[in-house]
ZAMARGU-4260 file (C-alpha; in steps of 0.2 Angstrom, whole numbers, plus 5000, padded with zeros to 4 digits):
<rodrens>
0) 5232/4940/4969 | 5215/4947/4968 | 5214/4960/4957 | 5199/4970/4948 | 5203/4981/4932
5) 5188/4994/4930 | 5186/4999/4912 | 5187/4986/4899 | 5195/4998/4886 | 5211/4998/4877
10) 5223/4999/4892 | 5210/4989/4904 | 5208/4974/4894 | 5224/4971/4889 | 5231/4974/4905
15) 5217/4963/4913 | 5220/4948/4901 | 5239/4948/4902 | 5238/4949/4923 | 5226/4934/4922
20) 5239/4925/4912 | 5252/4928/4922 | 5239/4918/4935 | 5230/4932/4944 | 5213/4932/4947
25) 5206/4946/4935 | 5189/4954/4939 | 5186/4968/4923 | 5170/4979/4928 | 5163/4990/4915
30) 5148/5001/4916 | 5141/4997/4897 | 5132/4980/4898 | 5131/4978/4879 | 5152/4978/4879
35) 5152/4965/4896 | 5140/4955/4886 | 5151/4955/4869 | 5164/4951/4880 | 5154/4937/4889
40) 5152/4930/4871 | 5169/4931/4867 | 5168/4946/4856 | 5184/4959/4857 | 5176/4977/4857
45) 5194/4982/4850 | 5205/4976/4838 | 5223/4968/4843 | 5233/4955/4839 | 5231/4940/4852
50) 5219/4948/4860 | 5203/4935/4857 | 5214/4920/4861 | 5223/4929/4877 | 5205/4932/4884
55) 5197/4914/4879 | 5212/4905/4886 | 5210/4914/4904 | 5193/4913/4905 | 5193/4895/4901
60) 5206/4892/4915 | 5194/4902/4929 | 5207/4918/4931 | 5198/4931/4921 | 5177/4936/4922
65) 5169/4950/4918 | 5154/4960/4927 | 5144/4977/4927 | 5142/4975/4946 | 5157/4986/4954
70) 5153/4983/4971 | 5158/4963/4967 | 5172/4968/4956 | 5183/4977/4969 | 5175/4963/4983
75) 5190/4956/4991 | 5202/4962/4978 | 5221/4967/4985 | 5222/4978/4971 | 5210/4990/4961
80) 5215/4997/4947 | 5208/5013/4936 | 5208/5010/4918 | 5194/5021/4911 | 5197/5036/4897
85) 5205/5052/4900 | 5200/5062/4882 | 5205/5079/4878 | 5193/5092/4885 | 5186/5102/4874
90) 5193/5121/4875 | 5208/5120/4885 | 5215/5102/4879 | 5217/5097/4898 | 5212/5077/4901
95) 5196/5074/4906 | 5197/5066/4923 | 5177/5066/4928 | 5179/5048/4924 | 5193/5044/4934
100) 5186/5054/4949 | 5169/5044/4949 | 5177/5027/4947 | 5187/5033/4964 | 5175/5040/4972
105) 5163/5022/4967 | 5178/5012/4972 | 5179/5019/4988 | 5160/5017/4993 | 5165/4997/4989
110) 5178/4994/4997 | 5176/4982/5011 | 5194/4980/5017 | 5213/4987/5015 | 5216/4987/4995
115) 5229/4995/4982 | 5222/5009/4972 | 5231/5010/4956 | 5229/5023/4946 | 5232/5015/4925
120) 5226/5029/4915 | 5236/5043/4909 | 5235/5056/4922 | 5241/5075/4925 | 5251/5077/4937
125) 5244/5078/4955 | 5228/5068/4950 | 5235/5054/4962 | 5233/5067/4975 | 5215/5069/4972
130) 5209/5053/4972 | 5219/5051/4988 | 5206/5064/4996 | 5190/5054/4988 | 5197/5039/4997
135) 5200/5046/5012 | 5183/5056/5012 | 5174/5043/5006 | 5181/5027/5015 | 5193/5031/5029
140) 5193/5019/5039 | 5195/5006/5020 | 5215/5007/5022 | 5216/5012/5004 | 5232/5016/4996
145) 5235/5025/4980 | 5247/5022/4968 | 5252/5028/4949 | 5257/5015/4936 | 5255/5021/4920
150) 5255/5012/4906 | 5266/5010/4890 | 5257/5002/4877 | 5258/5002/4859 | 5243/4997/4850
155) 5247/4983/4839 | 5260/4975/4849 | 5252/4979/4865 | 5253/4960/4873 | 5272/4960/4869
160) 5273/4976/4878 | 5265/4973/4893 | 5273/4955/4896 | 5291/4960/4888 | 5290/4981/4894
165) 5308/4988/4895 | 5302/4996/4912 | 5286/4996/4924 | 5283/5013/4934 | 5278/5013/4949
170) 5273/5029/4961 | 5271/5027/4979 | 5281/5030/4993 | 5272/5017/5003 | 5280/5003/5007
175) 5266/4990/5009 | 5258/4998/4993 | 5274/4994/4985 | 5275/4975/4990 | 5257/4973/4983
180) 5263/4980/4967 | 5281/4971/4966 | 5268/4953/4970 | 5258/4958/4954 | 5272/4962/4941
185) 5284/4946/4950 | 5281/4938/4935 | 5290/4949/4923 | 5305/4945/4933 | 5304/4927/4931
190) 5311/4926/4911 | 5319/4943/4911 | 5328/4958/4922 | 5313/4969/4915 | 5316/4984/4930
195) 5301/4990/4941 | 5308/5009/4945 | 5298/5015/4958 | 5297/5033/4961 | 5285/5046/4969
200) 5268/5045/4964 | 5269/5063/4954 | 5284/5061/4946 | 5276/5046/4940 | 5263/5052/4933
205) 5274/5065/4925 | 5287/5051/4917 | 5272/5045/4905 | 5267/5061/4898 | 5287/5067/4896
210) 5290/5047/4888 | 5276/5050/4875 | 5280/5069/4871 | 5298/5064/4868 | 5292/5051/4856
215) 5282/5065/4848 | 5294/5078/4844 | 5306/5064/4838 | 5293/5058/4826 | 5290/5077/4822
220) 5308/5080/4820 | 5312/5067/4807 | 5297/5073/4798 | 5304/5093/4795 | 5320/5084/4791
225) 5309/5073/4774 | 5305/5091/4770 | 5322/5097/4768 | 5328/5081/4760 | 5315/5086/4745
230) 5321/5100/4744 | 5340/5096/4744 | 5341/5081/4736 | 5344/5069/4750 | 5335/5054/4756
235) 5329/5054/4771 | 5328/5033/4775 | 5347/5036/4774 | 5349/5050/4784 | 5336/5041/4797
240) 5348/5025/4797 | 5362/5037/4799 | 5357/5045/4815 | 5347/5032/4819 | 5363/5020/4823
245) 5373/5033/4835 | 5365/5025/4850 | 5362/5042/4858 | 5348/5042/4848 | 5341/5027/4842
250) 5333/5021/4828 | 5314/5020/4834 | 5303/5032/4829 | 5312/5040/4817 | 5301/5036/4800
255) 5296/5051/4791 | 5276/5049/4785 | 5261/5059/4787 | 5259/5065/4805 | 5256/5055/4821
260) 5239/5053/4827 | 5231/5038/4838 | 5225/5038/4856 | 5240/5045/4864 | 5250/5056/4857
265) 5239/5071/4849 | 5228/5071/4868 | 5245/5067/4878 | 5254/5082/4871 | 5239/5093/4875
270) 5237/5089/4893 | 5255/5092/4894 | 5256/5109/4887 | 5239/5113/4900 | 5248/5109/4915
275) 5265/5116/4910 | 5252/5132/4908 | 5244/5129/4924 | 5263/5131/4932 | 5268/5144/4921
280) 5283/5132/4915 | 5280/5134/4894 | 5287/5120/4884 | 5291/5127/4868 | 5299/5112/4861
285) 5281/5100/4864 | 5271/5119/4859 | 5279/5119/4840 | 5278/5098/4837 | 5260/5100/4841
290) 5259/5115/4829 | 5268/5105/4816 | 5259/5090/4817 | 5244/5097/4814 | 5249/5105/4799
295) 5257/5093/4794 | 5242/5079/4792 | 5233/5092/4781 | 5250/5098/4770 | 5250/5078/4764
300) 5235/5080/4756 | 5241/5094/4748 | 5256/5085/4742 | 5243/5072/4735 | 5236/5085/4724
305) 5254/5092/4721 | 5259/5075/4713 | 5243/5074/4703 | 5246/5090/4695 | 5236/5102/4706
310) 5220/5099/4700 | 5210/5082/4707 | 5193/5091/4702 | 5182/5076/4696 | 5196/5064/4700
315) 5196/5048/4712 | 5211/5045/4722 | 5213/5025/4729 | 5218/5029/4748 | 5225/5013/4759
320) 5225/5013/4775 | 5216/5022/4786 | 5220/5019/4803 | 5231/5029/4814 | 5244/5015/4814
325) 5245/4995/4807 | 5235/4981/4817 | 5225/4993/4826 | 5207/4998/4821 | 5209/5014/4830
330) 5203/5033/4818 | 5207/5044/4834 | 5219/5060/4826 | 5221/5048/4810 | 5233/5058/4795
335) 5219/5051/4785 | 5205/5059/4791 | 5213/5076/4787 | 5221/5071/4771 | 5203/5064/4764
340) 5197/5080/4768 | 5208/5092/4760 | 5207/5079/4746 | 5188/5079/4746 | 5188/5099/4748
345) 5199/5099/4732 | 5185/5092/4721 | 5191/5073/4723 | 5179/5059/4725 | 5189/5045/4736
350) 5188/5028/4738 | 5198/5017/4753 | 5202/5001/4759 | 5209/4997/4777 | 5211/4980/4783
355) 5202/4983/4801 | 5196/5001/4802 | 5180/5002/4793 | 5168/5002/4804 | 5178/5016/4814
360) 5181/5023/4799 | 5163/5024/4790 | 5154/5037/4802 | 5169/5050/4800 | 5172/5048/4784
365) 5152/5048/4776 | 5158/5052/4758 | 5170/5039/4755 | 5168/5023/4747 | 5174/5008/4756
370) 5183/4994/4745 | 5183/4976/4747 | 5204/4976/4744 | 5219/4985/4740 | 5217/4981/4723
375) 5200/4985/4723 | 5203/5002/4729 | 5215/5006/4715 | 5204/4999/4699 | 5199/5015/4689
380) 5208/5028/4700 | 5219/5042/4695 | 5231/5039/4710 | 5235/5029/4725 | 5241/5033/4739
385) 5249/5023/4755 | 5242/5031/4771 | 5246/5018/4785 | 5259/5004/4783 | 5249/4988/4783
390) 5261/4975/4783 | 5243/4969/4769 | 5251/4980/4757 | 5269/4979/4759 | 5268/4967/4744
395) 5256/4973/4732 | 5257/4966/4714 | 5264/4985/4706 | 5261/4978/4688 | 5243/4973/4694
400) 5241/4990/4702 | 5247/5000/4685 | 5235/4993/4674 | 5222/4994/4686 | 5224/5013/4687
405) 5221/5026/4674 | 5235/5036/4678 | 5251/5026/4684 | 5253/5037/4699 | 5258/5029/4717
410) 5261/5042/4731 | 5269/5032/4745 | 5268/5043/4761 | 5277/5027/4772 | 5290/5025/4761
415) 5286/5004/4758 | 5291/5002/4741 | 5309/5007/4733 | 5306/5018/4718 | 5316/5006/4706
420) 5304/4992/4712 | 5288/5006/4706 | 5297/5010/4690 | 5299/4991/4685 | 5281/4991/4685
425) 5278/5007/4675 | 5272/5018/4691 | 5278/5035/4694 | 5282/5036/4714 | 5282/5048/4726
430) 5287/5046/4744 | 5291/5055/4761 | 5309/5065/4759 | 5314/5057/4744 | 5325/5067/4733
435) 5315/5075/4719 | 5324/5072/4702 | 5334/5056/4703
</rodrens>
């Protein structure tokens, strides 16, 4: 099938690349011409594994192109999808659809023939509906049919997820839109039972906001448990595992840390709260993980200071990590953006090393100074401290790290390294929920 992607970020890319290689033709339009260009030249304008390679390797073989030119992006194409960025808006948190209406709205003065209209970007409920009247207002006679298919990617392992999903949503209540979408994903069903579920196109919509507001709150939860593990002697890797094996639950998701940030959750959890607003339906439960998280970020880098005696005036504190999550170079909502700033507002002078994040990293964070390595980042500090879970530094020479710093401190907020394995090598450790004496 014929299918053009419009918007070559995150979720448009990745999707575009991956429906090429299951043997589509893939069209991706984007309006910047400096990012088509990179991408002409083989350049990733993001960072995921197996990314660079999926792309070479399709447009190699003749299935995957790229063009600024919408109006021979969606030419011929039995399928359009809408991939572009739905960011917070600033005062009330609601999505900012302005860019999804006016891909529509262009989509619809395109079209030259019947196409599917699928709507990939994380939508409020009812949006569907609205670009329903663009098309119909704008191209009535195009036989255009709109559909929701939200996507549920994880950055860093997004290519597994889209080609291995345990589900794909569909919403429309069309049949004819729903044979163009069972043609596109056939694939999937060739090496496994993944399930297409279709549904109506609002509760479609709402099953990806409700999916990562879940995730949230059980993130969120497992961190408030860490805090009363320190304070009752329990460890909260244990009591994780422990609840994490009674498969009502589940064991994803449940790693205590510093907060979660990233492209999703902080803006998903937002637009939530605004429509459940809108409908005067509050959701108390998604309200307070929001609240917590966002103190949360802040309170590590209190407990940074908390560990290094309460005073960091004049101090420098080693900081790895400093992406939202591993193999990503994404800064959106980052724990360490808020952590470096309570540290920096505490007197600290801070220095970091992230394996893929600098250049996201540099303009938000102008006073830090970027190191070369882990190791690097640690010579001549007064701490260190693990911010993002880099498999990079999963590893680390402990022995190498204590003579390196001038005060053997480590302040683990993933949990990576056993505190036996950090007192071998002469380091005091402090992690996430850990039990404070013993």
């Amino acid at each position: 099938m014929r299918i053009a992607m419009i918007g070559t970020g995150y979720v448009g890319l990745v999707s575009g690349a991956c429906f090429s290689d299951f043997g589509h033709e893939v069209v991706c339009v984007d309006k910047d011409a400096r990012k088509i260009e990179l991408l002409h030249q083989g350049v990733m304008p993001i960072y995921e594994p197996g990314l660079e390679a999926l792309v070479a390797s399709n447009v190699k073989a003749g299935r995957l192109s790229f063009t600024t030119d919408l109006a021979e992006g969606v030419k011929g194409a039995d399928a359009v999808f809408i991939a572009v960025g739905t960011p917070s808006r600033r005062g009330d948190g609601h999505a900012d659809l302005s860019y999804v209406f006016a891909a529509a709205r262009e989509i619809a003065e395109n079209l030259t023939g019947p196409a599917v209209i699928v709507t990939k970007s994380t939508v409020p409920v009812g949006t569907g509906d609205e670009v329903e009247r663009i098309m119909r207002e704008v191209a009535s006679g195009a036989g255009a049919k709109v559909v929701s298919n939200p996507e549920f990617l994880r950055e860093g392992a997004a290519i597994e997820d889209f080609k291995r999903p345990d589900r794909v949503v569909v919403g429309t209540d069309d049949e004819e839109a729903r044979d163009v979408m069972r043609a596109i994903y056939r694939p999937l069903s060739l090496n496994q039972s993944a399930p297409i579920l279709f549904t109506g196109r609002r509760t479609s919509e709402l099953i990806k906001y409700a999916a990562n507001a879940f995730l949230a709150v059980k993130i969120t939860f497992i961190n408030e448990i860490a805090d009363l593990c320190e304070e009752v002697g329990a460890d909260v890797q244990e009591v994780a595992r422990g609840i994490g094996l009674d498969n009502r639950i589940g064991s994803k998701f449940l790693h205590a840390g510093p907060g979660y940030g990233g492209s999703c959750f902080p803006k998903d959890t937002l637009a939530l709260l605004k429509t459940a607003g809108d409908n005067e339906t509050p959701l108390r439960i998604v309200e307070a993980t929001v609240q917590v998280n966002d103190a949360r970020k802040r309170a590590m880098g209190r407990k940074v200071i908390k560990a290094m005696g309460g005073d960091v005036r004049g101090k420098t504190i080693g900081i790895l990590g400093l992406t939202f999550k591993p193999n990503t170079d994404d800064m959106r909502d980052a724990p360490s953006l808020s952590i470096v700033a309570a540290l920096e507002d505490a007197g600290a002078t801070v220095k970091a090393y992230d394996p893929e994040g600098f250049e996201q990293a540099r303009p938000l964070l102008p006073n830090v100074e970027f190191s070369e390595s882990a190791y690097a980042a640690a010579d001549g500090a007064d701490a260190l401290v693990i911010v993002t879970e880099w498999d990079a530094f999963r590893a680390l020479d402990l022995g190498r790290i204590k003579a390196m710093l001038k005060t053997p401190l480590l302040v683990d907020l993933r949990n990576i390294y056993p505190p036996a394995e950090a007192e071998r090598a002469g380091l005091k450790l402090v992690g996430v929920g850990k039990p404070k004496h013993g």
